[in-house]
N, C-alpha and C positions, 0 to 999 in steps of 0.2 A: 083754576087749573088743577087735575088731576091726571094721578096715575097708576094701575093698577095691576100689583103683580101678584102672580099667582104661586100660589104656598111653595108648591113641588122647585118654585124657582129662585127662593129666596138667597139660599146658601147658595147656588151656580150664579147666582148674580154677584153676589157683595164677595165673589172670590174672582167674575170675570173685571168687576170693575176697580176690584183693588191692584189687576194687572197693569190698567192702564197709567202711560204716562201722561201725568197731567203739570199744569203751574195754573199759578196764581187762581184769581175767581174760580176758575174750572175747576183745580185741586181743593181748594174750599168748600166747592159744591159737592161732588164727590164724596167728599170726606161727610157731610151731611147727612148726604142719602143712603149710606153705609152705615151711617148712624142709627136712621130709622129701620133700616133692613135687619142689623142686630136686634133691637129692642123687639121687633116682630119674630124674628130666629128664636130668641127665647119664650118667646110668648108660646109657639108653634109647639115647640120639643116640648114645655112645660105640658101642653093640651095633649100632646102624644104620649107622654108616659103616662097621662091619665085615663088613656084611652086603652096603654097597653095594662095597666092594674084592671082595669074592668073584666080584660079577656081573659088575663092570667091570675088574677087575684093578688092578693100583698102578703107578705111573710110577717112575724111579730115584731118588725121594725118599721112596718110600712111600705116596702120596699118590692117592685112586681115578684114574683117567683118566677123564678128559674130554674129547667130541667140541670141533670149531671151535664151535662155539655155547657150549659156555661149560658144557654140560648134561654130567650123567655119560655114559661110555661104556658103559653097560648089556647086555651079550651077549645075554641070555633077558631080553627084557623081564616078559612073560607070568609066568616062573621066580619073578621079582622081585618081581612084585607080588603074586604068592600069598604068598610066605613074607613080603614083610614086613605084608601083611593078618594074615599069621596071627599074627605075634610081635606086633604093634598090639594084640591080642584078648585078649592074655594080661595076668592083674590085679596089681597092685601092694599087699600087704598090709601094714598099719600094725596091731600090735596088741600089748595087754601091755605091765606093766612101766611105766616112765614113762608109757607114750603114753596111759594108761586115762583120764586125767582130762582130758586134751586132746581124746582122742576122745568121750569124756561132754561136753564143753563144744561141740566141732564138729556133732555130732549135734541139741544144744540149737538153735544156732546156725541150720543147714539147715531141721531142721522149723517153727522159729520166721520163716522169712522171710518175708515178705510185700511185696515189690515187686515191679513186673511186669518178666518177661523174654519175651524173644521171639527168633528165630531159633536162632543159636548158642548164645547164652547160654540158653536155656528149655529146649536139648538139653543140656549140661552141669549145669540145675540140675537135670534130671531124674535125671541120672546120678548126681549128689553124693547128690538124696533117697532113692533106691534104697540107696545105699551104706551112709549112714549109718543109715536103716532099716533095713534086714537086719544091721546087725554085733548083735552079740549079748554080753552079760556070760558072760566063763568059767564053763561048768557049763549054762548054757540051752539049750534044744532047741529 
């Protein structure tokens, strides 16, 4: 079983799901997938300040430059904000192995919700329902 979320959603996720009230297995699970959603968070920001030293170059400490304002030094703005839309686009997949019953449990968990969300949040639960909807048991079509 897997499931597959998309970069732009990582952080609006592991902050919609640390809202919910959970117990026992559920809260376990939860707490799991939050786990893995961090470890990928960092992974992301790491790949993006590398992305952003490319457009802005590094100062003699390594470190992107920055205009007077406090903002990065950005060369191709334009440049920048296609490639990091595009690396934002690409998914992050959890599946197999340990993760099956976590992801069985997180699936239960999504389809099961029933409070209302609205804005950002109603855009994230959309994205989490998709996700865990589409992942599929090894061997299914």
């Amino acid at each position: 079983m897997q499931v597959k979320i998309q970069y732009k959603y990582v952080i609006e996720a592991i902050n919609f799901l640390s809202n919910m009230n959970l117990k026992g297995k559920q809260s376990i699970h939860r707490t799991r997938f939050i786990k893995h959603l961090n470890e990928k968070l960092k992974q992301i920001s790491e790949e993006e300040l590398e992305l952003i030293k490319e457009f802005a170059g590094v100062d003699e400490k390594g470190n992107p430059n920055r205009r007077e304002d406090g903002n990065f030094d950005i060369k191709n703005v334009d440049d920048f904000l296609k490639q990091q839309k595009e690396y934002f686009q690409e998914y992050y997949v959890i599946e197999g192995g340990d993760a099956h019953g976590m992801i069985k449990t997180m699936k239960g968990i999504i389809e099961n919700y029933d409070k209302e969300v609205s804005g950002k949040e109603a855009d994230t639960f959309e994205h989490l329902y998709t996700a865990f909807e589409n992942s599929k048991e090894k061997g299914e079509e």
